[in-house]
C-alpha positions as CSV (number, residue, x, y, z in Angstrom):
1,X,-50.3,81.3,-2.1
2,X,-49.9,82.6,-5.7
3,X,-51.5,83.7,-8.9
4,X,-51.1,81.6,-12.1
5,X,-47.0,81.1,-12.7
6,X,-46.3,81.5,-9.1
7,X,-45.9,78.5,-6.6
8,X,-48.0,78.4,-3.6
9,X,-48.1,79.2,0.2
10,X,-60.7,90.9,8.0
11,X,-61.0,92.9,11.4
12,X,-64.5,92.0,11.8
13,X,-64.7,90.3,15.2
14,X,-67.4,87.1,15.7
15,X,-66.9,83.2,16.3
16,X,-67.2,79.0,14.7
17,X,-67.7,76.8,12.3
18,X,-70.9,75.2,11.4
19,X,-71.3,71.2,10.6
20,X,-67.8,70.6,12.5
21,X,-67.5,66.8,11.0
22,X,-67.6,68.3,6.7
23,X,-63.9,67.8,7.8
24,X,-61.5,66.6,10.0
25,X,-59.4,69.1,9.4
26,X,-61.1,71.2,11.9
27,X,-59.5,69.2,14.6
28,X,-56.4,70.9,15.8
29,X,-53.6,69.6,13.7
30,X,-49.5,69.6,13.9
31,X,-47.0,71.8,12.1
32,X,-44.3,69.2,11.6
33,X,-42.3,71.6,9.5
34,X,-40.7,75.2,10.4
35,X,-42.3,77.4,8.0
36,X,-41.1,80.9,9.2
37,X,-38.9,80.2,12.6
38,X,-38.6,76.7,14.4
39,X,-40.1,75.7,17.2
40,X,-43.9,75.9,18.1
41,X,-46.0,77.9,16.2
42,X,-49.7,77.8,17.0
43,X,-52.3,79.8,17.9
44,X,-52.5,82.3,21.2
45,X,-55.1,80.1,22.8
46,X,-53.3,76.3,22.5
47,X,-50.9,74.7,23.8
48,X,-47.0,74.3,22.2
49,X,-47.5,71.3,20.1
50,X,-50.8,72.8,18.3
51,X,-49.6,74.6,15.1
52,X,-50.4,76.6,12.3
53,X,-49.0,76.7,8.8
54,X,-48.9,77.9,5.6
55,X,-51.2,79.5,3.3
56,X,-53.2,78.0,0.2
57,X,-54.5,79.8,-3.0
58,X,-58.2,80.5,-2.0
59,X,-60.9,81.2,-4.5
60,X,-63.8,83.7,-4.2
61,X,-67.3,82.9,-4.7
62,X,-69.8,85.7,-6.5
63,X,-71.6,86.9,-2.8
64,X,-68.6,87.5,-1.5
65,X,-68.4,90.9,0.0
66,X,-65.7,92.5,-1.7
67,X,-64.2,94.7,1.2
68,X,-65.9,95.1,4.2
69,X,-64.1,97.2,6.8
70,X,-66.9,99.4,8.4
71,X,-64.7,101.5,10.7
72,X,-61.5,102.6,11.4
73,X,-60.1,99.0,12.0
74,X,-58.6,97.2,8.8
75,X,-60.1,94.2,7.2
76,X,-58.2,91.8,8.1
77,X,-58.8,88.7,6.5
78,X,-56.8,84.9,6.3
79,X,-56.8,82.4,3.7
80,X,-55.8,78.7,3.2
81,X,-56.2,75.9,1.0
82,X,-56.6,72.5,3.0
83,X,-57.3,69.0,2.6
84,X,-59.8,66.4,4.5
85,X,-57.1,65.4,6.7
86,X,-55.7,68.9,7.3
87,X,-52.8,68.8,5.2
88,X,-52.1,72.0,3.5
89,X,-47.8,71.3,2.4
90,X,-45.7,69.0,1.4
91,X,-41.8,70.4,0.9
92,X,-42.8,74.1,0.7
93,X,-45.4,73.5,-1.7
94,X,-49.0,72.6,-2.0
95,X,-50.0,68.9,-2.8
96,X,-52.6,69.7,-5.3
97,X,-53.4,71.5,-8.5
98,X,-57.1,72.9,-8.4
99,X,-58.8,74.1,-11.5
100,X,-60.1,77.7,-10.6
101,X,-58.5,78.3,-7.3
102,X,-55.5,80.0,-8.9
103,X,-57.4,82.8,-11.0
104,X,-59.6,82.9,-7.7
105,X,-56.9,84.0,-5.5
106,X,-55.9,86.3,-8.0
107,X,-59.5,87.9,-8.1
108,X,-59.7,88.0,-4.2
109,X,-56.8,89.7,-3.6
110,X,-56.1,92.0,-6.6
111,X,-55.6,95.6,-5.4
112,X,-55.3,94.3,-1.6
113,X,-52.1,94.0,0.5
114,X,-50.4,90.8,1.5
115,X,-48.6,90.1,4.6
116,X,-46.4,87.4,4.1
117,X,-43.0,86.1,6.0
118,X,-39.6,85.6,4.6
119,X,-40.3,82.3,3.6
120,X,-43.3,83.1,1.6
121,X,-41.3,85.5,-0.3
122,X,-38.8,83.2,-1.2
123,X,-41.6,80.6,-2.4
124,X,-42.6,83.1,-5.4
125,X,-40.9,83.9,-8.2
126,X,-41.3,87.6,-6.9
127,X,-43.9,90.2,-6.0
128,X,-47.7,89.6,-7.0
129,X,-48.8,92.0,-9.9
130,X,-51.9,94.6,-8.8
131,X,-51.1,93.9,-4.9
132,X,-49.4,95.4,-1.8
133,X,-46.3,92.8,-0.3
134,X,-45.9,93.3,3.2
135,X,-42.5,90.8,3.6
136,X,-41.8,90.4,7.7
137,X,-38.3,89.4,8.8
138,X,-36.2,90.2,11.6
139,X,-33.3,90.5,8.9
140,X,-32.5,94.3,9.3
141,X,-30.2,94.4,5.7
142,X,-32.5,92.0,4.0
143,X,-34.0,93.8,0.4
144,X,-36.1,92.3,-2.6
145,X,-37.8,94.1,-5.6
146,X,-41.3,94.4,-5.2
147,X,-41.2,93.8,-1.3
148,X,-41.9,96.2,1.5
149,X,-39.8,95.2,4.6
150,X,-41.6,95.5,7.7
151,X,-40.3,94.2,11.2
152,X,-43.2,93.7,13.2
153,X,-47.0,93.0,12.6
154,X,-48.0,96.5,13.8
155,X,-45.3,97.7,11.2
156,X,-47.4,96.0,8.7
157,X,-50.7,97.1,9.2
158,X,-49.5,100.5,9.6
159,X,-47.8,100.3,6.1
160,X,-50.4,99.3,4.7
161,X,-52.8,101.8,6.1
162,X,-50.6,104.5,4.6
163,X,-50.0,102.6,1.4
164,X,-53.3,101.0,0.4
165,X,-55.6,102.8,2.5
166,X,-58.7,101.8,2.7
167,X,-58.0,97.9,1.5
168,X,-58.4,94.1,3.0
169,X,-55.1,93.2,4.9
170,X,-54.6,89.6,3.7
171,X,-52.7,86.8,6.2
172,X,-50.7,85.2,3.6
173,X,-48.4,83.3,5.6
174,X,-46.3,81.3,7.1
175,X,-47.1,79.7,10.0
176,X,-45.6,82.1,12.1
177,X,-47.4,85.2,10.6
178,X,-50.6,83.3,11.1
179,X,-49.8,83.0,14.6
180,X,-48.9,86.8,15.1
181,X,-52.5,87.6,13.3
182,X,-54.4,85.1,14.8
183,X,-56.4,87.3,17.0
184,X,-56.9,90.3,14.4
185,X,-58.3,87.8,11.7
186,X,-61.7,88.3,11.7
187,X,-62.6,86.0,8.3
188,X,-61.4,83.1,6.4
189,X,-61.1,82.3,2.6
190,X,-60.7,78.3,2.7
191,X,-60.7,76.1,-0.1
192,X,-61.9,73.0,1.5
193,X,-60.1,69.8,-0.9
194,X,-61.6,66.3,-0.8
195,X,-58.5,64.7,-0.7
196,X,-56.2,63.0,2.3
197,X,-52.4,63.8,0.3
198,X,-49.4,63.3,2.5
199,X,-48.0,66.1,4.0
200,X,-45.7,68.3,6.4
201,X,-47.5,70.8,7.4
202,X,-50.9,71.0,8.5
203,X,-53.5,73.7,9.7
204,X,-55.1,73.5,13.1
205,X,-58.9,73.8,12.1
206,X,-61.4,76.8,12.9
207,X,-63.4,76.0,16.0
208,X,-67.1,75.6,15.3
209,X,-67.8,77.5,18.4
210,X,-65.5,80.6,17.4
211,X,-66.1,80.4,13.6
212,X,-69.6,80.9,11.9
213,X,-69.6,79.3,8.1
214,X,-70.8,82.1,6.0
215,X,-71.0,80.3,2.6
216,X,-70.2,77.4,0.9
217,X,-69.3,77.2,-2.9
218,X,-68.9,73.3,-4.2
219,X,-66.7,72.6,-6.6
220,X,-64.8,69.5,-8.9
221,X,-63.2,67.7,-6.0
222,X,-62.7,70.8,-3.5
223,X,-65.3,73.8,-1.9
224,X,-64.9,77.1,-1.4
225,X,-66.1,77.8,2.4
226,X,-66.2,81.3,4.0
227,X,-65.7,81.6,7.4
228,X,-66.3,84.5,9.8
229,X,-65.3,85.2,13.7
230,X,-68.3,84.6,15.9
């Protein structure tokens, strides 16, 4: 995910989505790409060829509750761009160009931190202005300007406790850092597109009976859908 000029990729606890046929991307899709180490990569609760991928520049509608953390616990929040047929890359990039969801992302996440993989990194032209980037690898000699090197999720959110106190942790991706935070996301940011491209790499849906819709903003050929944990 990125900000205008930069190419593309909270821990409330609740459950599903609402009005599971808007899209058939809610059914559990396949990752047919590595995005941050081969093999599987899917959430804790499916089985080895159920996958999750990459991250999409997600816009913000105007109800949206800036940051919400009500107690100790971070907000932990993911976010995604993904099509009808639950495509969300093709070659390391996204398949689209959406009017607004750029300057969006940029407005959701300004001032927040962002926990990303190797491959995320190396997808941007370098580190997003006005945010925190967490960049996970197992690489113990691996540096980049702008990045904070962290070897484990629990490294993460413990940097970013110290570093941006106080702020929504955002699951940036890839696929493999989505896995790792599955169970600590508590809300999504989706951009919902109306559009079937070909792809790669595909997201495996929010349940309807673990993720509550919280808001639905239509748009030019895409919506922008909040989703919280049941």
């Amino acid at each position: 995910m990125t900000d205008p000029g930069h190419r593309s990729s909270s821990v409330d606890q609740g459950r599903r989505l609402s009005n599971a046929d808007r899209g058939r991307w809610l059914s559990p899709g396949r990752l047919r790409s590595g995005v941050e180490t081969p093999g599987d990569i899917r959430r804790p609760d499916q089985a080895p060829s159920d996958q999750i991928a990459g991250i999409g520049d997600t816009p913000e509608p105007e109800h949206r509750t800036e940051h919400a953390p009500t107690s100790d616990a971070p907000d932990i929040a993911g976010i995604v761009a993904v099509a009808r047929n639950g495509v969300i890359g093709a070659d390391g990039d996204m398949p689209w160009r959406l009017k607004g969801d750029l300057p969006r992302l940029k407005r959701l996440t300004m001032g927040d931190v962002l926990v990303m993989g190797r491959r995320t990194w190396d997808s941007l032209p370098g580190a997003l202005p006005g945010r925190t980037s967490m960049v996970l690898t197992r690489s113990s000699d691996w540096s980049a300007p702008g990045a904070h090197v962290v070897h484990s999720l629990d490294d993460a959110l413990a940097r970013a406790a110290e570093l941006a106190p106080g702020r929504t942790v955002w699951i940036f991706g890839g696929g493999e850092i989505y896995r790792m935070a599955w169970d600590l996301i508590g809300r999504w940011e989706v951009t919902e597109v109306h559009a079937e491209p070909s792809g790669d790499t595909t997201f495996p849906g929010l349940p309807a009976d673990e993720w509550a819709e919280t808001y639905r903003d239509p748009q030019d050929g895409f919506d922008w859908v909040g989703y919280r944990r049941r």
